[in-house]
KOLFI-97212 format. One record per atom (N, C-alpha, C, O, CB): residue in three letters; y, z, x. Coordinates in steps of 0.001 Angstrom, whole numbers, plus 524288, in hexadecimal, padded with zeros to 5 digits. Glycine has a CB too. Layout:
! residues N
ALAYZX;...
//
This chain:
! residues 127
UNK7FB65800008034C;UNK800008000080000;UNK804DB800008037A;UNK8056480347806F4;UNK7FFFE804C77FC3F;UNK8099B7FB0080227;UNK80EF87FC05804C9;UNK811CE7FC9180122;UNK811F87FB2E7FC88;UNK811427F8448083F;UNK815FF800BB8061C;UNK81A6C801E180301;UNK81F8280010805D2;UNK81F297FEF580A7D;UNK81A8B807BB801CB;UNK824617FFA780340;UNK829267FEF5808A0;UNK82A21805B28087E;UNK829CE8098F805A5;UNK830B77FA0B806DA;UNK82B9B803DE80DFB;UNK82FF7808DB80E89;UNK8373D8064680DB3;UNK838F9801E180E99;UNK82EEB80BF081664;UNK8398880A5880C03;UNK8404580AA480CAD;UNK841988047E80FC5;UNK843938004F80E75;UNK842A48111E8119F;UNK83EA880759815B6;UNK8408980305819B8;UNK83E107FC9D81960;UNK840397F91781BD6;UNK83EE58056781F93;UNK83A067FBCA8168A;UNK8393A7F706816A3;UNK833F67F7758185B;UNK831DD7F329818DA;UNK83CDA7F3F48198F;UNK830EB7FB9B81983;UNK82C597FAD881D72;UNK826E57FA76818B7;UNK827837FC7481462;UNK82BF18010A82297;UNK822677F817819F1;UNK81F447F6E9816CF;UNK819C97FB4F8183E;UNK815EC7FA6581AF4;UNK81EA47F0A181746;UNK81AC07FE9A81646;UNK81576803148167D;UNK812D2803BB815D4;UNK811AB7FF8C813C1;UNK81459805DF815B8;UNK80E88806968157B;UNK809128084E813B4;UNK8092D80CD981173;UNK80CA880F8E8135E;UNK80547808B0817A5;UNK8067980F4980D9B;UNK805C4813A780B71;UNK80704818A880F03;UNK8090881CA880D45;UNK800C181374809A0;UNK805D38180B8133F;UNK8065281AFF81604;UNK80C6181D298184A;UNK80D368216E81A55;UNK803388192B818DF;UNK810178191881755;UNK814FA81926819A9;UNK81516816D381D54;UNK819308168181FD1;UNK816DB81D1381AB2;UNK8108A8145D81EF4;UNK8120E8126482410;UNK812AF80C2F82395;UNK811028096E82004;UNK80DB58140A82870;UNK8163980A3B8292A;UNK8178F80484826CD;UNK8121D7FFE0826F7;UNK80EF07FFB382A92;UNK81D0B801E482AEF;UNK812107FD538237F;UNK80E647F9648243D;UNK80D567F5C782A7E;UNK810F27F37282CA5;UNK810247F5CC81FEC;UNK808047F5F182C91;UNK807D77F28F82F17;UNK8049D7EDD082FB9;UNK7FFEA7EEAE82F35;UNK808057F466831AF;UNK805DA7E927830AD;UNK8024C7E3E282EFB;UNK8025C7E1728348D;UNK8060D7E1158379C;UNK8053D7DF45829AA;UNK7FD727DFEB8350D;UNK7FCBD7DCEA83AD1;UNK7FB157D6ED837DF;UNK7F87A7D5988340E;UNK7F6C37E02F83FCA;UNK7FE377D44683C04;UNK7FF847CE0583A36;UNK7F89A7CAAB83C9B;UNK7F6D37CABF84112;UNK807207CAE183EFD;UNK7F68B7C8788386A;UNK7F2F17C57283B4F;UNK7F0AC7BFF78397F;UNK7EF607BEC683506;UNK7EEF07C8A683C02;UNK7F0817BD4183D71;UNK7ED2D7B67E83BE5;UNK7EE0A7B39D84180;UNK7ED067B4F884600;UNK7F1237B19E835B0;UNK7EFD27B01883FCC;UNK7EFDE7AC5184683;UNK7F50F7AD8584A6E;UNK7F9777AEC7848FA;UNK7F07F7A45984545;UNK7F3EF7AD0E84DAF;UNK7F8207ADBB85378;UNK7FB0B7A8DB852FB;UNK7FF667A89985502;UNK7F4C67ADEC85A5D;UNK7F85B7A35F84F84;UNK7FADB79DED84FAA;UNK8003B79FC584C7C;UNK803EC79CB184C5B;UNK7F6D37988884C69;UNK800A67A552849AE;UNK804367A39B84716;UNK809027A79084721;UNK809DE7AAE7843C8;UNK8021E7A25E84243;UNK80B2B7A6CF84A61;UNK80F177ABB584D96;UNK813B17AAAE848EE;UNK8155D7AED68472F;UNK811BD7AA1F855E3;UNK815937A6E784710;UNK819137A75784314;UNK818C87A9DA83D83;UNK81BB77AC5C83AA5;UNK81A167A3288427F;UNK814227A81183D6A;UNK8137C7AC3183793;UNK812557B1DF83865;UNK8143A7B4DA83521;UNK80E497AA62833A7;UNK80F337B42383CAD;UNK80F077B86B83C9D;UNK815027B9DB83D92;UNK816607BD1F83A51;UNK80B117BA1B83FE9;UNK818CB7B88C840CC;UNK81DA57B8BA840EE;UNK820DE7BA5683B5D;UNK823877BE3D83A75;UNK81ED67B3DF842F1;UNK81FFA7B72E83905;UNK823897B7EA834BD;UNK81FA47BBFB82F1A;UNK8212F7BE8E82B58;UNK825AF7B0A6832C4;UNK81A047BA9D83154;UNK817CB7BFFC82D9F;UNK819C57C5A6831A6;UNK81D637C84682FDE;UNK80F1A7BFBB82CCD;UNK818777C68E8347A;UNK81B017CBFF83713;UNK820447CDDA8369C;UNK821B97D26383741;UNK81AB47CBDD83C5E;UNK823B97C8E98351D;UNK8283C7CB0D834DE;UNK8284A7CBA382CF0;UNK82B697CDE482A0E;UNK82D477C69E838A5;UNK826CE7CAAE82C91;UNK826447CB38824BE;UNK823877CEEF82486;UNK824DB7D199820BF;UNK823207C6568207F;UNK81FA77D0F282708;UNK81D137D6DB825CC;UNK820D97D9B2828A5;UNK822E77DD6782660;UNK8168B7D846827FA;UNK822467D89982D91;UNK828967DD5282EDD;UNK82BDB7DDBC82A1E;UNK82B247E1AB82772;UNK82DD37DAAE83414;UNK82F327DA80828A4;UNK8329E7DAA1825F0;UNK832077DF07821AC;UNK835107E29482086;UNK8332F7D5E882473;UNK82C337DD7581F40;UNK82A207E097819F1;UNK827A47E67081CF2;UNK823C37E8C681B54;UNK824407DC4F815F3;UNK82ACF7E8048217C;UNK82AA77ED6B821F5;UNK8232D7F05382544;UNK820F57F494824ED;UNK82C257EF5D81A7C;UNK821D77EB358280D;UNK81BC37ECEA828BC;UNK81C237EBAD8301F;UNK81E9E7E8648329C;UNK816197E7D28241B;UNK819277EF2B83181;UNK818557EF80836FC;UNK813947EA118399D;UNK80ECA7EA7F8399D;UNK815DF7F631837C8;UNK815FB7E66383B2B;UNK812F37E1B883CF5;UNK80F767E08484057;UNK8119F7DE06843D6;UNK815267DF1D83E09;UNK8098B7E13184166;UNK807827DFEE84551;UNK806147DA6A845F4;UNK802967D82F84384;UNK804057E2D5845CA;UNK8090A7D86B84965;UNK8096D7D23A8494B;UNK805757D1A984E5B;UNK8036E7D47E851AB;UNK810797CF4084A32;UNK805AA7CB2684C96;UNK800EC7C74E85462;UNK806D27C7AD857F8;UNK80B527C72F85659;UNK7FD877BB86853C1;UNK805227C89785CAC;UNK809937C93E86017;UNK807F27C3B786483;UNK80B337C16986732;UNK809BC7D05D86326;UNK803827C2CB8645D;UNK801977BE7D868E3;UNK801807BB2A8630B;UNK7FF897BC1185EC0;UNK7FA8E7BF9386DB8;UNK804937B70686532;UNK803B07B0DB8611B;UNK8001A7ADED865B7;UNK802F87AB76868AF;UNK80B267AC2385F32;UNK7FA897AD9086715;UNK7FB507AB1F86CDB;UNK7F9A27A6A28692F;UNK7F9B97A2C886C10;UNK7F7757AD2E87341;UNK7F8427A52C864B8;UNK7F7A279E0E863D9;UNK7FDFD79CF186259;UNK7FFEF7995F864EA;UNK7F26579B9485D51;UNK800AD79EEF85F68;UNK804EF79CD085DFA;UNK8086C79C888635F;UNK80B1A798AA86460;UNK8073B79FEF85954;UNK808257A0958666A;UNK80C527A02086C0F;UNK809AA79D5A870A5;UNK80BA679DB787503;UNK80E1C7A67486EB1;UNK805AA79AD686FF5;UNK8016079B21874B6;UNK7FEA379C088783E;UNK7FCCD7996787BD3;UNK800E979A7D875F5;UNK7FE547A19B87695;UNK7FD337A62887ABC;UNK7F6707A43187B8B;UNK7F3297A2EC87843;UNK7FE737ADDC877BC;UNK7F62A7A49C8814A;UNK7F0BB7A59B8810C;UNK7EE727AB0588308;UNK7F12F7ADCA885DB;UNK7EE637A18E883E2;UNK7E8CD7ACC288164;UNK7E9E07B1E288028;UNK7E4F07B27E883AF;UNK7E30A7AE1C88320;UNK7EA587B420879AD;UNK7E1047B59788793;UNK7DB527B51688710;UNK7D9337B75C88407;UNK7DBDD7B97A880A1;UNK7D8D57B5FE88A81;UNK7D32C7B7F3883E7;UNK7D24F7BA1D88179;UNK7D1977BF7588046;UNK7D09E7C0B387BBB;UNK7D0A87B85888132;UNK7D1FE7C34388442;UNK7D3AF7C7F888516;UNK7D8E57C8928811D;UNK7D8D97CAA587CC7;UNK7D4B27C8AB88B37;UNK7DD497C640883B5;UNK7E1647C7F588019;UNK7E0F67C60A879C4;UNK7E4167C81F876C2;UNK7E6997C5DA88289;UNK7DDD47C2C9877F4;UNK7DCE37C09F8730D;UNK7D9D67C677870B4;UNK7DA607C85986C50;UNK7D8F87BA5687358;UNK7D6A47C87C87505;UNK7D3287CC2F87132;UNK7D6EE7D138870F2;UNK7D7147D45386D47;UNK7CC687CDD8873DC;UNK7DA8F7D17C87675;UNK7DE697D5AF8748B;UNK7E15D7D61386F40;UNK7E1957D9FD86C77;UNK7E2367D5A8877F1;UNK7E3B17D12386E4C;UNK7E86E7CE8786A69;UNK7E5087D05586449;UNK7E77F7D15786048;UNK7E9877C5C686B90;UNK7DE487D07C864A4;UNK7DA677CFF0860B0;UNK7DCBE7D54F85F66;UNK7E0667D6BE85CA0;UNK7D3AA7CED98620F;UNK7D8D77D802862D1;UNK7D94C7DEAB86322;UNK7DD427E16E85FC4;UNK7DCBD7E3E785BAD;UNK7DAE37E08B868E2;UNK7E3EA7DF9A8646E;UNK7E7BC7E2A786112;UNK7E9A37DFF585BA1;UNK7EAC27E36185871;UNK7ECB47E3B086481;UNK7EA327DBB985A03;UNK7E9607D8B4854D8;UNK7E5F47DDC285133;UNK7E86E7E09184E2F;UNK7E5397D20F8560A;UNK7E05E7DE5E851EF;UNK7DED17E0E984EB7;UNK7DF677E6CD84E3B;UNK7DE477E99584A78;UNK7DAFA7DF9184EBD;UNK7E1667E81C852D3;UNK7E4377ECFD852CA;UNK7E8D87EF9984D89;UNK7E9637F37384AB5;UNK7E71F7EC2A857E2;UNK7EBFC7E93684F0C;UNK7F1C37E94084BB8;UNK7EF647E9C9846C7;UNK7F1B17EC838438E;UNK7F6197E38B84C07;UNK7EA847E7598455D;UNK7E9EA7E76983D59;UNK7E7607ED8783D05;UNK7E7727EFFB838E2;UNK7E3A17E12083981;UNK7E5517EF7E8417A;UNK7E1F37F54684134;UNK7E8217F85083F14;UNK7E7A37FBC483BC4;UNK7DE667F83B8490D;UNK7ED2F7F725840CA;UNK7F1297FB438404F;UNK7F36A7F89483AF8;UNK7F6A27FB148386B;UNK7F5AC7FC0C845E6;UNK7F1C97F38C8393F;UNK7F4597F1EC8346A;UNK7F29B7F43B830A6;UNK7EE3A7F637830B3;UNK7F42C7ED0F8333F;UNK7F62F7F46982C1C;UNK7F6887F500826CB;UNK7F4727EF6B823B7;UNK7F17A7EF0A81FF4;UNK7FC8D7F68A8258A;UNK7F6DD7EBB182674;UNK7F6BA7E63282341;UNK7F5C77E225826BF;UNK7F7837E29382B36;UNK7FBF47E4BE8203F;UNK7F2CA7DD7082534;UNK7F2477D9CD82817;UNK7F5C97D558825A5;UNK7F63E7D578820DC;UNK7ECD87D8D1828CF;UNK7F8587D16182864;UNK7F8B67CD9F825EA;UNK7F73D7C9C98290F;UNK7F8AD7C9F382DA4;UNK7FCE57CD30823D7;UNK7F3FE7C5738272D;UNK7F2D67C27182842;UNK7F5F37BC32828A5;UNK7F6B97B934824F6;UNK7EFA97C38A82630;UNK7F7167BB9082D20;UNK7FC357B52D82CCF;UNK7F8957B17982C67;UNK7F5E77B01983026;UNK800DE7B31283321;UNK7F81B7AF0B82696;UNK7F58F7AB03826FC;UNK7F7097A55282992;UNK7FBB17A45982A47;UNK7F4887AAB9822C2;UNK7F3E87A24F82AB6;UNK7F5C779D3F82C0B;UNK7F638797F6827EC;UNK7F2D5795D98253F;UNK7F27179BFF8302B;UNK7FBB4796D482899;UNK7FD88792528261D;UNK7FA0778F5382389;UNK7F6FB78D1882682;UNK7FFD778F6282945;UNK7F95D78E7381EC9;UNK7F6ED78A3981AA2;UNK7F913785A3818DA;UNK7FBA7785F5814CF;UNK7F61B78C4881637;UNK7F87177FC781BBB;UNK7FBE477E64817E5;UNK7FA527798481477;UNK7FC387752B813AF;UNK800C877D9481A67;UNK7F56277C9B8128A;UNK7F25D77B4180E33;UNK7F5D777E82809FD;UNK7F7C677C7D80612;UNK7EBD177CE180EC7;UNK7F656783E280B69;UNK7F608787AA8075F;UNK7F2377892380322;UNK7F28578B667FEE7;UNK7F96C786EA80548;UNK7EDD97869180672;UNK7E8B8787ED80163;UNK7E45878CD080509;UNK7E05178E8F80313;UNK7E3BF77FF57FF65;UNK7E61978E1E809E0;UNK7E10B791DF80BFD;UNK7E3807977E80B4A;UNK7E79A799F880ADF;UNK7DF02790B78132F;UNK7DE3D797C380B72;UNK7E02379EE080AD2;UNK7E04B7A11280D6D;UNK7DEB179F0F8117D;UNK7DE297A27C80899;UNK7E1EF7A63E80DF1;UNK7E4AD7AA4C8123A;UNK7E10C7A9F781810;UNK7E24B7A97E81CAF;UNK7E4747B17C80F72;UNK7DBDF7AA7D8152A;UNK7D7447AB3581A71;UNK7D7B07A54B81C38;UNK7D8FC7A4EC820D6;UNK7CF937AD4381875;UNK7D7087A15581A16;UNK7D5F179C9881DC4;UNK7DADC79BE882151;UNK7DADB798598248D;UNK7D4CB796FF81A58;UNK7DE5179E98820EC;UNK7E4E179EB6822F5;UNK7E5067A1F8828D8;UNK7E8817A23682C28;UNK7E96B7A2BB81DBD;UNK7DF497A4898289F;UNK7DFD47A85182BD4;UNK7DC557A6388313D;UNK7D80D7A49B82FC3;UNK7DDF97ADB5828EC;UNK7DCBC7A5F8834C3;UNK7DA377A482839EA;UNK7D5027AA6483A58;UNK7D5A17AE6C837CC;UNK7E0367A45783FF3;UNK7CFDB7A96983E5B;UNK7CC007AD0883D58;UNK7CD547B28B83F4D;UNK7CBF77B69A83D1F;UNK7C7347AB2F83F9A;UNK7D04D7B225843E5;UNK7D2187B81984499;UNK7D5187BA128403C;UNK7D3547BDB783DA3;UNK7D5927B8EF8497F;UNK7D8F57B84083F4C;UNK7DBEE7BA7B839FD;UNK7D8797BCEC836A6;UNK7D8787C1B183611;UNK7DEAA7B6358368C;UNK7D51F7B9958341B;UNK7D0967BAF3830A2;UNK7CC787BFD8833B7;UNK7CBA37C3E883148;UNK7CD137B4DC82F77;UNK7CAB67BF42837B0;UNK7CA337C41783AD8;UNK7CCB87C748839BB;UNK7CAAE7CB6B8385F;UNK7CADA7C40183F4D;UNK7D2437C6BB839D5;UNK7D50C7CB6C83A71;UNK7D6AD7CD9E8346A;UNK7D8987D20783489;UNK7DA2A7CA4083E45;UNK7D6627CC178310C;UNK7D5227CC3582B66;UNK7D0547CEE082A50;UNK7D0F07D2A682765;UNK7D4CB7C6FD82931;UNK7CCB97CE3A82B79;UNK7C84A7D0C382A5F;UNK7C8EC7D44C82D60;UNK7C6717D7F682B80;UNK7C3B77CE6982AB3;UNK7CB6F7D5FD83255;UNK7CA207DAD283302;UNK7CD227DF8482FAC;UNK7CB467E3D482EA2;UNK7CAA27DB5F83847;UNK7D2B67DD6182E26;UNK7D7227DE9482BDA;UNK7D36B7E2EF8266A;UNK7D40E7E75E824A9;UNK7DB227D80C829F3;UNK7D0257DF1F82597;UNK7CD437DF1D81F8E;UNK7C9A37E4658200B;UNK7C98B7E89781DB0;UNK7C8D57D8C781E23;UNK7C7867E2C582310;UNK7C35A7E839826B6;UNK7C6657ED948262E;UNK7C47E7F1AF8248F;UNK7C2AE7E71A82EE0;UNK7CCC77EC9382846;UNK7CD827F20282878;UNK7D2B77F2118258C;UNK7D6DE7F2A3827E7;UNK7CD7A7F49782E5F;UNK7D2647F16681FDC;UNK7D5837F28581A89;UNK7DBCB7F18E81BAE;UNK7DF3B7F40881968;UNK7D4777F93481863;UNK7DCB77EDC081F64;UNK7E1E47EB0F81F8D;UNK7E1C57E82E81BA0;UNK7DE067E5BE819D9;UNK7E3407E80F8240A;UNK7E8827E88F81949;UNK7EA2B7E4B2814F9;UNK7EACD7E0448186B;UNK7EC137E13381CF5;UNK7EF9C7E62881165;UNK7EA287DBDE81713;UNK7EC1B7D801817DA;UNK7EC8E7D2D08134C;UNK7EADB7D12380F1F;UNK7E9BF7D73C81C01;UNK7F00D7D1E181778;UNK7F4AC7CCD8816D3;UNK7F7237C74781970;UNK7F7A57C58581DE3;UNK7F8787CF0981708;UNK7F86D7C575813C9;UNK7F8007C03881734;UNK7FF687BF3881874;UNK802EA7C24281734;UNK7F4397B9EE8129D;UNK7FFE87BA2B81B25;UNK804F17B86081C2B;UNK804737B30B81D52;UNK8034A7B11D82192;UNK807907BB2E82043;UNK805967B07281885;UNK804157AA9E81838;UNK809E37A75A81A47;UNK80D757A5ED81764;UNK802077A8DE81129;UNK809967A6D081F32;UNK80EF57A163820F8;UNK8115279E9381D80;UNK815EF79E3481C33;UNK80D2C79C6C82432;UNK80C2279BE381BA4;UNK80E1E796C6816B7;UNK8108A798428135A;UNK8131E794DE81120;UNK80A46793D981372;UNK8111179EBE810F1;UNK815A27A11780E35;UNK81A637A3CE80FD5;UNK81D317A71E80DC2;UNK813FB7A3FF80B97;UNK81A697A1F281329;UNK81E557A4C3816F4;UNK824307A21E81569;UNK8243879D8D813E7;UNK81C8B7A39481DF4;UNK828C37A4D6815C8;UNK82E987A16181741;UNK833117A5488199C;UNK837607A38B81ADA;UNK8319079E608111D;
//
């Protein structure tokens, strides 16, 4: 259950402020961009991807890929909420999961495992 506070902040029963860790592809550094800043705005503490390495071209090995894994699933262990950035349709006929690349969906099911809300953030509705 949320509530606002006075100041704008988006809470939990508890009083404490909501927190949502951002997740789907690294291809897509703009939308998580502008979803992190729309869950700021609406008063919630953001755990965003900090390595874009497909969108910036980072190359990563695989050591640091399994690090990047690790703390990723760390960030949803401290979340309240997931949201999920889906990827662009521009059919507009698939649904949320076919939108989602297999880690995402990984990371969805684990979300599911341990009684995170989650959520989506569809681009194609975006302005």
């Amino acid at each position: 259950m949320h509530t606002k506070t006075p100041d704008g902040r988006d809470t939990q029963i508890d009083g404490s402020t909501t927190i949502v860790c951002l997740c789907g592809s690294a291809s897509q550094k703009i939308d998580f961009e502008a979803a992190g800043y729309r869950e700021t705005m609406a008063g919630k503490i953001v755990l965003p991807l900090i390595v874009y390495s497909t969108s910036d071209g980072i190359s990563l090995t695989s050591e640091q890929k399994m690090l990047l894994g690790v703390l990723h699933y760390q960030k949803m262990d401290m979340a309240h909420e997931i949201l999920a950035i889906l990827k662009p349709d521009p059919t507009g006929k698939l649904k949320p999961k076919k939108r989602l690349g297999d880690g995402a969906r990984n990371e969805l099911k684990y979300a599911k495992e341990h009684n995170k809300t989650i959520n989506y953030y569809d681009p194609d509705l975006q302005q």
